[in-house]
C-alpha positions in Angstrom: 268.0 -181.9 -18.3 271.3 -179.9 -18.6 274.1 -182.2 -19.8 271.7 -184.8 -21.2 273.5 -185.1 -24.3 276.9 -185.8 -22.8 275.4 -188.3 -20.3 273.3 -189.9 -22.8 272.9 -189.1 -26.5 276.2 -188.5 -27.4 278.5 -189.7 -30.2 277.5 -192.8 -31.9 273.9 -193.2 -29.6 273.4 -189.4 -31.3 274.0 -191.0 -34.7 271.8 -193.8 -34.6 269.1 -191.5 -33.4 268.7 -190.2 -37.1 269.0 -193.7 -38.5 266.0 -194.4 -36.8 264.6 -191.1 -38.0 261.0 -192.2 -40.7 261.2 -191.0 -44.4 258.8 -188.0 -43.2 261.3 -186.9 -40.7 263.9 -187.1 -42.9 262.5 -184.6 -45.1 262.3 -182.1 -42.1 265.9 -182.6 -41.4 266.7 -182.0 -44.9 264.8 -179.1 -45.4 266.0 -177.4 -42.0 269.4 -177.6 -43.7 268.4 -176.4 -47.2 266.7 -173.6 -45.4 269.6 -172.0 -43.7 272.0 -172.7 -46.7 269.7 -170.3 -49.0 270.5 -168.0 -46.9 274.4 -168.5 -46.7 276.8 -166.7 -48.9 279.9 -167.9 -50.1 282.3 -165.0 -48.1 279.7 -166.1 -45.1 281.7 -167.1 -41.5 279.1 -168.9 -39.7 278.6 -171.0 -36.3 276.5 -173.7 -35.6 275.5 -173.9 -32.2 275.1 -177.7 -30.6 276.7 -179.7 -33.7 276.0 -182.6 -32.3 278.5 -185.5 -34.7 278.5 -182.9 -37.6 275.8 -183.9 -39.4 275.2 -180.7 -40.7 278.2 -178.7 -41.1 279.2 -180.4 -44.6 275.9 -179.1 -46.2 276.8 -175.6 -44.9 279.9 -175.5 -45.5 279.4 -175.9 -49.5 278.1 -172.4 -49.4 280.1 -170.6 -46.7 283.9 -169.8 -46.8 284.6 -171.2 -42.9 281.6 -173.1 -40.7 282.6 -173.4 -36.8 280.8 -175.8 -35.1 280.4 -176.0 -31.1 279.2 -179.0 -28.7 279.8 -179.4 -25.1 280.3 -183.6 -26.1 283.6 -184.8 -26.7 282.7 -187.6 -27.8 280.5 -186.1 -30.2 283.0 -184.0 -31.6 285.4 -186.4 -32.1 282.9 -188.4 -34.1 282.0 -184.8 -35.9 286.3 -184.7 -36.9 286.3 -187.9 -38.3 282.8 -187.4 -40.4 284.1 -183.9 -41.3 288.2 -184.7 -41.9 288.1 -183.7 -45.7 286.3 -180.3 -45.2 289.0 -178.2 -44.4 286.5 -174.8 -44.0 285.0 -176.8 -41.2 286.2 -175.9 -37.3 285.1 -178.0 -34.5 285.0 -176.5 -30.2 284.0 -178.2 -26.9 281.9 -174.7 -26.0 278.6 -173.7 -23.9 276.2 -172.0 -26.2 275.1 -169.5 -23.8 278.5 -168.8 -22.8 280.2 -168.6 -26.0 284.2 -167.9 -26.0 284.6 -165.6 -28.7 284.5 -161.9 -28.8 281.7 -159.8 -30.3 281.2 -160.0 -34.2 282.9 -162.9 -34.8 280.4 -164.5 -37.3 278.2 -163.3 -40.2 275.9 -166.3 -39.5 274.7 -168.0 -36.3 272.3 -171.4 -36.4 271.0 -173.3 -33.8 268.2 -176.2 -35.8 266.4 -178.5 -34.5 264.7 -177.4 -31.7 267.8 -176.5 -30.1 266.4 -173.5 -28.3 264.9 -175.7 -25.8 267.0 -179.1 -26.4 270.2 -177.6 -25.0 268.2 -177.2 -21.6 269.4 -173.6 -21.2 268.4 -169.8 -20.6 267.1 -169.2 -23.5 267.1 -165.8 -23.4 270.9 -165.8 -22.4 271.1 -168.6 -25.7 269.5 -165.7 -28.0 271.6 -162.9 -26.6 274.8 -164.8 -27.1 274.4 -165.4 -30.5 273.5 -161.9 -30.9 276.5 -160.9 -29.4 278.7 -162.6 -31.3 277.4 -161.7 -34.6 278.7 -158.8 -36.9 276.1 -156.1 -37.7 274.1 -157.0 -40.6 274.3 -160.4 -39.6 271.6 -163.1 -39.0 270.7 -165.6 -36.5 268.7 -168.5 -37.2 266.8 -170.4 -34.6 264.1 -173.3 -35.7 261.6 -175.7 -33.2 258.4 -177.5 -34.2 255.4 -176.6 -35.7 252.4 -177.7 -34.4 251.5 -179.9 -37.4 254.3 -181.9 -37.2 253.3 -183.4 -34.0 253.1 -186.5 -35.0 255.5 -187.3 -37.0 257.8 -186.1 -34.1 256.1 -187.7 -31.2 256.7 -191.0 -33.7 260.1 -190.5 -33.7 260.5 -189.9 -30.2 258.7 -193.2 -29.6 261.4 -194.9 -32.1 264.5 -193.8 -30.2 262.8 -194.4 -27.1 262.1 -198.2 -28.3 266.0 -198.1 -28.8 267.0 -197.4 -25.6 268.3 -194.6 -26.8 266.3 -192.5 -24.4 264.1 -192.7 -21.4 260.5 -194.1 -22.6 257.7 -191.7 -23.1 255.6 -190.2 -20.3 252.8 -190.3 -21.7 250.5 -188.4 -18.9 252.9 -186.0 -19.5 253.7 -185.6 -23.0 251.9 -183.5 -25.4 250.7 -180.1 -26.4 253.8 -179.8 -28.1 256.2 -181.1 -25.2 258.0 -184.6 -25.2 258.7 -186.0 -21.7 260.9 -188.8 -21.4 260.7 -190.8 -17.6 264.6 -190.0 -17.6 264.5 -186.8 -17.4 264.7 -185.6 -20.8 261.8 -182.6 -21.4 261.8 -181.2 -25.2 259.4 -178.0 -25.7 258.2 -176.5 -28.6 259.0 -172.7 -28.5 255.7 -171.0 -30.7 256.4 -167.6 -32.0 254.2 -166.1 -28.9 256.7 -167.6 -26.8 259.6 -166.4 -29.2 258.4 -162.7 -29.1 258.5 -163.0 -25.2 262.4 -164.0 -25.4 263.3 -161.2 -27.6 261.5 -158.0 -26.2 263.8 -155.4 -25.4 266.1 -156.8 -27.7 267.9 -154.1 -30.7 267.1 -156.6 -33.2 264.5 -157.2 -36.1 263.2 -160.7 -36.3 260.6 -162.7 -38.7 258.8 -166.1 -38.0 259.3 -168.6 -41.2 257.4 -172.1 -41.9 259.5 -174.1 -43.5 258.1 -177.8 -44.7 255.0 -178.0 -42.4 257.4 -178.9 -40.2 260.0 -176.5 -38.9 258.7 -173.0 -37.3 262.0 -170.8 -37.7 262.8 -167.6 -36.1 265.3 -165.2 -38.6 267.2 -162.7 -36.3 268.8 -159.4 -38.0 271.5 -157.8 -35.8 270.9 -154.0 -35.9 273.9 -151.1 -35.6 274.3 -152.4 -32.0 272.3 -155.1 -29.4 271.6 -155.2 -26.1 272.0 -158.5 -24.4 269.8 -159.8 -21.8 268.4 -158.0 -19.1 
């Protein structure tokens, strides 16, 4: 599934997946956003991981002094600069999450929404230590995925975008339990905070699991004095 968002949902196809997005899932996408910016501050520097066209940078950068925003599609970003041209606390990079380019305790604030820790089709272990890395001490990541009640609502949408064309159409022997599967390829997981505790053991970090909406299960890292990466 690496790479499946510069192959396939990239730039403009990315966009039009969240026009398609239902009232319902709307409001989860809304409230991911409000979530993370109550917890911004306005000195904040703060890096978005997988920015996708930008469509959340603007809302975070309101309440932060400088938002950085990564993506390994260029044509993505270049859609995001054009969105994003008259916020000038906004910074856009063609970067790897789990091999971030910047040196350690760069950013007060780290995000990566909407299921992110398993869309990007990475280590996700490596993902978590990264972002760890590369926040100050003090400082907080935030990580969302799925609750389990929102099921439907998401497996709807899924079904929209795959009606599109915008991805591969539902596999639907394989799909469910909280996993979409996609007969191109495309797998999306939902990461439960069992699974969440699993990824940060033996981590120097404190962490708390936060419902948000009934829709979006979100994991609050606190960097402590210092953090081991991955073993």
């Amino acid at each position: 599934m690496s790479g499946y968002y510069e192959r396939r949902l990239e730039g403009r196809a990315l966009a039009r997946v969240y026009e398609l997005a239902p009232p319902r899932v709307r409001r989860y996408l809304r409230a991911e956003v409000d979530f993370v910016a109550g917890r911004l501050r306005p000195g904040d520097v703060v890096l978005d991981l997988g920015c996708g066209y930008g469509r959340t940078l603007a809302a975070l950068a309101e309440r932060a002094a400088l938002v950085v925003g990564i993506d390994t599609s260029a044509a993505s970003l270049a859609l995001a600069r054009k969105c994003l041209e008259e916020h000038h606390n906004v910074l856009l990079a063609r970067m790897d999450a789990s091999t971030l380019a910047f040196v350690e305790g760069s950013f007060d604030v780290v995000t990566c929404l909407q299921n992110g820790i398993s869309a990007f089709g990475v280590d996700q272990r490596l993902l978590i230590g990264e972002a760890l890395r590369v926040l100050k001490p003090g400082g907080i990541a935030l990580f969302s995925t799925y609750t389990d009640s929102f099921w439907p609502h998401r497996l709807d949408w899924f079904a929209r975008q795959a009606t599109a064309g915008l991805i591969g159409a539902l596999d639907d022997e394989r799909t469910g339990d909280g996993v979409v599967v996609c007969t191109d390829g495309l797998v999306l997981a939902t990461v439960r905070p069992t699974d969440f505790a699993g990824l940060v053991a033996g981590l120097d970090v404190s962490w708390e699991a936060v419902e948000v909406d009934d829709s979006s299960q979100f994991y609050v890292l606190k960097k402590r004095r210092s953090t081991a990466g991955p073993n």
